[in-house]
MARZA-46831 format. One record per residue (C-alpha): residue number from 1; residue in one letter; chain; x, y, z. Coordinates in nm, 4 decimals, padded with zeros to 6 digits. Example, Ala and Ser with C-alpha at 12.3 -4.5 7.8 and 13.67 -1.06 7.14 Angstrom:
MARZA-46831
R    k  r  c        c1        c2        c3
R    1  a  A   01.2300  -00.4500   00.7800
R    2  s  A   01.3670  -00.1060   00.7140
//
This chain:
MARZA-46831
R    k  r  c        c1        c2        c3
R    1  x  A  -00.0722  -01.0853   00.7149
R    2  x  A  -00.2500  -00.7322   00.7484
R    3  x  A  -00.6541  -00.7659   00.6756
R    4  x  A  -00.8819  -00.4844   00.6417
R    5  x  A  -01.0125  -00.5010   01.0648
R    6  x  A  -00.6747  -00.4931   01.1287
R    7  x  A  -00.6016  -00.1379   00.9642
R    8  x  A  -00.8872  -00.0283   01.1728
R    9  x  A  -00.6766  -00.1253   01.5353
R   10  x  A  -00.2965  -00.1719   01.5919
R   11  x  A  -00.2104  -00.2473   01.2237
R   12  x  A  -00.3016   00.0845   01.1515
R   13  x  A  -00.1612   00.2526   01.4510
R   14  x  A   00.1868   00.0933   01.3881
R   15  x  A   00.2248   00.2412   01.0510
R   16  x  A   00.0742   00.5688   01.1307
R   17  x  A   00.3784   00.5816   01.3809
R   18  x  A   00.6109   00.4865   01.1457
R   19  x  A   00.5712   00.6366   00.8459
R   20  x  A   00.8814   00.7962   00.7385
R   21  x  A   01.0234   00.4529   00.7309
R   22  x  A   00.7128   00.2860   00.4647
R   23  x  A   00.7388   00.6560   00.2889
R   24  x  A   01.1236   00.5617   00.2312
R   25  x  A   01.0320   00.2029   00.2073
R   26  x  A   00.7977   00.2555  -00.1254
R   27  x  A   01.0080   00.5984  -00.2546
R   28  x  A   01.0654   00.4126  -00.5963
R   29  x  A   00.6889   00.3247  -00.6573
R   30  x  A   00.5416   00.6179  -00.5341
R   31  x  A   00.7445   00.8042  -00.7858
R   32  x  A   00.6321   00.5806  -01.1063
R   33  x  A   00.2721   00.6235  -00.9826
R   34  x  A   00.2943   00.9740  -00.9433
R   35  x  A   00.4425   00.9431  -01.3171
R   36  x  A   00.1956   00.7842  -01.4360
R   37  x  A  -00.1051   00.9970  -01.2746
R   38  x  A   00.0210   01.2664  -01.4159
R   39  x  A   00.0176   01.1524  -01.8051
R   40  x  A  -00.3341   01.2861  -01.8348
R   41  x  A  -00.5062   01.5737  -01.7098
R   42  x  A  -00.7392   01.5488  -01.4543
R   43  x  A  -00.9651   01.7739  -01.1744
R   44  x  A  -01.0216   01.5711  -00.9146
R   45  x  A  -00.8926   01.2528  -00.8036
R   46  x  A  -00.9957   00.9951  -00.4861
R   47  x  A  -00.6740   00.7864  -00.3640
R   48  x  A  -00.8337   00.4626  -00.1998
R   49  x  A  -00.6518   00.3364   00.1047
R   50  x  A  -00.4214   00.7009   00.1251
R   51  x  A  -00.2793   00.5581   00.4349
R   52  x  A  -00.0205   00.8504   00.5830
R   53  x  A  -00.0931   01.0343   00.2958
R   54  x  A   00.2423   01.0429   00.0548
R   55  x  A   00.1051   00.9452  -00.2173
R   56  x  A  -00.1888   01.2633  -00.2080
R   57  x  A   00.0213   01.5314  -00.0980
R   58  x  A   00.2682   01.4786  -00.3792
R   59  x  A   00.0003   01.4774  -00.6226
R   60  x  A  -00.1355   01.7859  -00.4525
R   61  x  A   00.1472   01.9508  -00.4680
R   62  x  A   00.2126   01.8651  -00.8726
R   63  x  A  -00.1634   01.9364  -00.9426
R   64  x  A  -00.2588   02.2457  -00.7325
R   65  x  A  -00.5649   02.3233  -00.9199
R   66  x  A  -00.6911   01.9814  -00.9062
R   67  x  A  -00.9387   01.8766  -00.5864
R   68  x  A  -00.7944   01.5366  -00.4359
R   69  x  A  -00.9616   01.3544  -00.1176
R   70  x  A  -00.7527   01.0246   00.0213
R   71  x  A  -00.9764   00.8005   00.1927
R   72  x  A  -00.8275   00.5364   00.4238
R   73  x  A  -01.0051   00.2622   00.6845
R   74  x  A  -00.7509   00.3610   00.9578
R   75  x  A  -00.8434   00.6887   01.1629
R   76  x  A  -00.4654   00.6909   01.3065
R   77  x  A  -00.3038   00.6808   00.9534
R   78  x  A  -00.5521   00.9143   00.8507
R   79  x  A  -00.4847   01.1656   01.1418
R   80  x  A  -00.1156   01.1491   01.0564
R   81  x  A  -00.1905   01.2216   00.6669
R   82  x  A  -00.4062   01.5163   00.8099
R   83  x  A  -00.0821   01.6181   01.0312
R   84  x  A   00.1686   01.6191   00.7285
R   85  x  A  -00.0210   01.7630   00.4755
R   86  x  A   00.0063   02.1538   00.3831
R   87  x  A  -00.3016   02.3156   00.4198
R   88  x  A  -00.4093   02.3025   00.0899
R   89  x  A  -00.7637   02.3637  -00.0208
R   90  x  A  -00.7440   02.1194  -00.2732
R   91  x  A  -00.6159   01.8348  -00.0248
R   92  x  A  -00.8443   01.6072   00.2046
R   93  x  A  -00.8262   01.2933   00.3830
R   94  x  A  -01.1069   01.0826   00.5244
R   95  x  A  -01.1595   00.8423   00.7899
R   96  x  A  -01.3593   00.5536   00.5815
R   97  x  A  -01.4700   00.2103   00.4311
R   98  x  A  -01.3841   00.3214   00.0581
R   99  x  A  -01.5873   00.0507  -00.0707
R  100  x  A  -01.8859   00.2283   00.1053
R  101  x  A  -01.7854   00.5812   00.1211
R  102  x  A  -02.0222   00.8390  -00.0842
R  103  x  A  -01.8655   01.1221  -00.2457
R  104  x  A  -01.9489   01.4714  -00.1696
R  105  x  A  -02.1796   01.6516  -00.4035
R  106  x  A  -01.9794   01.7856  -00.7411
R  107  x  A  -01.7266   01.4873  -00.6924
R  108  x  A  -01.6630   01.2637  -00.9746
R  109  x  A  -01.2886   01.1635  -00.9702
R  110  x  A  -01.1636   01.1510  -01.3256
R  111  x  A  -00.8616   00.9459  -01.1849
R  112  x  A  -00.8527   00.6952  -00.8987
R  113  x  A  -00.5823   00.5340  -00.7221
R  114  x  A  -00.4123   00.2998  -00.4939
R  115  x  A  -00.0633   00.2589  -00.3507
R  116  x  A  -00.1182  -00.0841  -00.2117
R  117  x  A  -00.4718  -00.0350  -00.1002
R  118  x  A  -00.6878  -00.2284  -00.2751
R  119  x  A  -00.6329  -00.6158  -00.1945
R  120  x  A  -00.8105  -00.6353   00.1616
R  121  x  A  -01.1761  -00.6678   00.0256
R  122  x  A  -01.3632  -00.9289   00.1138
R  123  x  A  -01.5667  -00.8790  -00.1995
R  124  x  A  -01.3182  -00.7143  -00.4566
R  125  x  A  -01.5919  -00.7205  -00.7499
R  126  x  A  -01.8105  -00.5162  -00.5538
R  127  x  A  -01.5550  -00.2897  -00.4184
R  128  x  A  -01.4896  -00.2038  -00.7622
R  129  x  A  -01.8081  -00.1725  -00.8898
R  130  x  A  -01.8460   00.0937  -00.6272
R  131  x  A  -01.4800   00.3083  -00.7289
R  132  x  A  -01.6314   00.2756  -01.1293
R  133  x  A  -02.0187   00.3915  -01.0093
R  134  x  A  -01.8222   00.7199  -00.7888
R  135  x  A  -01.5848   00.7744  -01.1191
R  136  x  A  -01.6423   01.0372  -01.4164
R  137  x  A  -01.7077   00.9019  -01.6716
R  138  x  A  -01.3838   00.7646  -01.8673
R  139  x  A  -01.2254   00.7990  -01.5230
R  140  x  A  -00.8825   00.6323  -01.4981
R  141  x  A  -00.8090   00.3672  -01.2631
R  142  x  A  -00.4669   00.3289  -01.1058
R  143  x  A  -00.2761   00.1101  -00.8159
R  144  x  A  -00.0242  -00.0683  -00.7713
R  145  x  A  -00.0447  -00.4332  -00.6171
R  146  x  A   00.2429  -00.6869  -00.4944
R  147  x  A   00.3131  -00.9985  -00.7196
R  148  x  A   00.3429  -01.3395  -00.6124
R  149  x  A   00.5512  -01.3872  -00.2432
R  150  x  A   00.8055  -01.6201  -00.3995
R  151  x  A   00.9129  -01.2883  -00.6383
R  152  x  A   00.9491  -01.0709  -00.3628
R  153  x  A   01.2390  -01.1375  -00.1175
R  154  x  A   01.1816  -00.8509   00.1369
R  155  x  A   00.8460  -01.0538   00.2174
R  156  x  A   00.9622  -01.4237   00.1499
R  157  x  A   01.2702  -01.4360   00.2847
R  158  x  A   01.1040  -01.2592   00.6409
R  159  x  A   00.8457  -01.4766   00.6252
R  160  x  A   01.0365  -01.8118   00.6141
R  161  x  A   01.2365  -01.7200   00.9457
R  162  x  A   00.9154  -01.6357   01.1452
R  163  x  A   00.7946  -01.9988   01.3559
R  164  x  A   00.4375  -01.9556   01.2391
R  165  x  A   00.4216  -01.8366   00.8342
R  166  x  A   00.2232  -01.4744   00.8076
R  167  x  A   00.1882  -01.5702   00.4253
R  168  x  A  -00.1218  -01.6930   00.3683
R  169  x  A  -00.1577  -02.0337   00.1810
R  170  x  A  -00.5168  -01.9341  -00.0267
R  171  x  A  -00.3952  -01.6959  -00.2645
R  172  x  A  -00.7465  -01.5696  -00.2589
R  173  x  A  -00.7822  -01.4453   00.0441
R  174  x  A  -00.7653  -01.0710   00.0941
R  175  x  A  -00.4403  -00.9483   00.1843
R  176  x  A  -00.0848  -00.8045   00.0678
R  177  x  A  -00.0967  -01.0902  -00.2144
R  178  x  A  -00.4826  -01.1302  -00.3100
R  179  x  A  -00.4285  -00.9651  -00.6605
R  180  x  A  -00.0738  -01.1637  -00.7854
R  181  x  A  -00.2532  -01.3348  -01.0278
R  182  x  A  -00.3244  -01.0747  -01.3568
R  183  x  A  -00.5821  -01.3109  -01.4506
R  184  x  A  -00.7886  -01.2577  -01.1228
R  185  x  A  -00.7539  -00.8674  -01.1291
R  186  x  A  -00.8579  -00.8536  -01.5178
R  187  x  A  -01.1572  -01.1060  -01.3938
R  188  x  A  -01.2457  -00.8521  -01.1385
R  189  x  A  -01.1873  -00.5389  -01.3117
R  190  x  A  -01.4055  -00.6908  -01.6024
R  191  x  A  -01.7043  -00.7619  -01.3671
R  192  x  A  -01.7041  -00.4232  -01.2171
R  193  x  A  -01.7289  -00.2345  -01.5218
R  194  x  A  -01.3473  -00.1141  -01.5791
R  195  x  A  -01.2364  -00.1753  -01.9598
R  196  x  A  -00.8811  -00.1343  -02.0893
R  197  x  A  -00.6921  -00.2911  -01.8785
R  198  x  A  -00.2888  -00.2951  -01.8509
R  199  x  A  -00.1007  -00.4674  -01.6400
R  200  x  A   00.2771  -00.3971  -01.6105
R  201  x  A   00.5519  -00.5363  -01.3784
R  202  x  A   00.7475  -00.3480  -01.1807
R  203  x  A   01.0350  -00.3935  -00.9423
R  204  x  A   01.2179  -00.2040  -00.6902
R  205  x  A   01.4265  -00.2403  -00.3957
R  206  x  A   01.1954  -00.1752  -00.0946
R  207  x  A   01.4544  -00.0288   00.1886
R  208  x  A   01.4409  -00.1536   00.5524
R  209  x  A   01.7154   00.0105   00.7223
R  210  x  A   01.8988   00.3198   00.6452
R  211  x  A   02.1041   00.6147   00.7826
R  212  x  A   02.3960   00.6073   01.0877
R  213  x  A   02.3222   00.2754   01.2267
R  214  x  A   02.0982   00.0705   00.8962
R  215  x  A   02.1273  -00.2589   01.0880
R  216  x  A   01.9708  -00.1264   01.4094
R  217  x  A   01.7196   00.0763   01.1827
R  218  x  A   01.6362  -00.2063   01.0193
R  219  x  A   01.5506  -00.4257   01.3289
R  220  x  A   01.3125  -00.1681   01.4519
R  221  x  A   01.1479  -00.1467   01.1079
R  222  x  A   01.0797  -00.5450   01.1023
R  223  x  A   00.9216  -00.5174   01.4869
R  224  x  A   00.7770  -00.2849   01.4173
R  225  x  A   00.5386  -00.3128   01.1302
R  226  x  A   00.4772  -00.6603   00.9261
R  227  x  A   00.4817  -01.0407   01.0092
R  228  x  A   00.7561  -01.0509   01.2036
R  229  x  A   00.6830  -00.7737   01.4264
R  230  x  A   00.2965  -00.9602   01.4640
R  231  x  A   00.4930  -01.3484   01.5043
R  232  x  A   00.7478  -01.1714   01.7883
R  233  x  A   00.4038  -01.0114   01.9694
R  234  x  A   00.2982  -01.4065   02.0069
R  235  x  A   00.6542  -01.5677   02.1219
R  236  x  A   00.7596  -01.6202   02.4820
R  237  x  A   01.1032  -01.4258   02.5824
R  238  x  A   01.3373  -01.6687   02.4378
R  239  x  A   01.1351  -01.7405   02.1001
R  240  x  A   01.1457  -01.3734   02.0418
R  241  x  A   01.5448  -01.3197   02.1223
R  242  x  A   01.5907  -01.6271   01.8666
R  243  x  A   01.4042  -01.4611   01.5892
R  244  x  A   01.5913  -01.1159   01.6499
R  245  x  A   01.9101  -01.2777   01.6433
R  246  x  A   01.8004  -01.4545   01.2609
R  247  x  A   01.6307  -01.1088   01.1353
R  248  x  A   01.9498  -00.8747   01.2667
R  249  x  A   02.1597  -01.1894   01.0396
R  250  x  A   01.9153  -01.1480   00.7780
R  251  x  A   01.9680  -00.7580   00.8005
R  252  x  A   02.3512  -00.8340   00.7657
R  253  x  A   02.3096  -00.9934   00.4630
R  254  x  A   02.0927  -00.7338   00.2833
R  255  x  A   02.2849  -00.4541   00.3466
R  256  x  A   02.4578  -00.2423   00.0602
R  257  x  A   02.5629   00.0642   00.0114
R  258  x  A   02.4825   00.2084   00.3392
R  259  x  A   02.1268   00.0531   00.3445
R  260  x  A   01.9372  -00.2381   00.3739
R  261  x  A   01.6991  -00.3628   00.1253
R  262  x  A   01.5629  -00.6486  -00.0828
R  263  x  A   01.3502  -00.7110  -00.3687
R  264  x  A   00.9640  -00.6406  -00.3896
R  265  x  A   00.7580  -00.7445  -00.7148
R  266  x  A   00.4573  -00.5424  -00.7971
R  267  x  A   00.1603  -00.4713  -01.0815
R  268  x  A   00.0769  -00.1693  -01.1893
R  269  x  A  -00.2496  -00.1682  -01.3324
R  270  x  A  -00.4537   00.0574  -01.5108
R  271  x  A  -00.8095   00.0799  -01.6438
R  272  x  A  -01.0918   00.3172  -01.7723
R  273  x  A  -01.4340   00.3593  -01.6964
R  274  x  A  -01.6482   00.1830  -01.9601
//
């Protein structure tokens, strides 16, 4: 699956091109994040890996006096974000490493957070060693991260129809499912500085295909972005009509009530600056 070069080049121009369908794909979580980041005041805020920017503008727009900068490794996702967002003073994106960008003088984000952004480092310890030396001090940390593959059938279920498996078998290796294990993220958070640490489950139904035709909505959602549509870019002409025929089947079976969807599994975690 995705790794953090990969946002950088066609990874990231895929999504940027399809973002109203991974906005409507994680509507549920972005919602309890947004919940959740707004519990406590705050005056500015950093959103690591801000992608095409949902996740920022909606907290712009619910904290207009707040200053809020979304940094993201992908210049095409971050272009888009740029392209969506109002123009808001208070609103910025970045093109950026996260783990290496420097804040701008008088920025100390009292909260930071992550919609899925922060399990592509190659060296997650000092990646957040970095986030707690740019935070305020008693700064909240917030993202959200998947749980194991085998809890989440939108991933699983994909992945076991593809002829080449996009899950990887080290479940330390950055990527979608580097942080399943709670252990490993309060080991990580620990050695980085972060105290306090919660980590809740959360599940949703992540939505594929939707609207007049969810079927046909669906199939260009799964080629896409993700494995499949990475598997179908290495299959000759006949390998690739045989996996459309078992994901359109697959889409079939997932769909209710006028959409298609299945199950994703996800952490929420949250921490404080010690």
């Amino acid at each position: 699956m995705a790794l953090a070069h990969d946002w950088r080049g066609k990874t990231g121009d895929s999504w940027a091109a399809e973002w109203r369908r991974t906005d409507r794909s994680f509507h549920a979580l972005t919602a309890e994040l947004l919940r959740r980041a707004s519990a406590h005041p705050f005056t500015q805020a950093l959103e690591i890996g801000s992608g095409a920017g949902e996740l920022a503008i909606a907290l712009a727009d619910r904290s207009p006096q707040a200053q809020i900068i979304g940094v993201d490794l992908s210049d095409s996702l971050t272009q888009t974000a740029i392209a969506r967002a109002p123009a808001n003073a208070n609103l910025a994106f970045v093109a950026a490493d996260a783990t290496l960008w420097q804040a701008p003088d008088g920025f100390a984000p009292q909260l930071l957070l992550s919609r899925h952004g922060v399990m592509f480092f190659d060296d997650p310890v000092a990646a957040f060693r970095h986030f707690h030396d740019l935070a305020a001090p008693r700064a909240r940390l917030l993202f959200s991260c998947f749980r194991s593959p085998a809890e989440s059938p939108f991933f699983a279920d994909v992945d076991a129809l593809l002829p080449n498996p996009a899950i990887s078998a080290d479940p330390l290796a950055p990527g979608p499912f580097a942080f399943a294990d709670p252990a490993r993220i309060e080991l990580i958070l620990g050695a980085s500085g972060w105290r306090d640490v919660t980590i809740t489950p959360f599940d949703f139904a992540m939505i594929a295909g939707a609207g007049e035709d969810p079927v046909a909505d669906a199939m260009d959602y799964y080629t896409s972005i993700g494995p499949a549509a990475r598997s179908m870019a290495a299959l000759d002409d006949a390998a690739k009509q045989a996996l459309r025929a078992q994901l359109r089947h697959y889409a079939h079976a997932n769909l209710h009530g006028g959409q298609i969807s299945a199950a994703a599994a996800i952490w929420i975690v949250e921490a404080q600056k010690g």
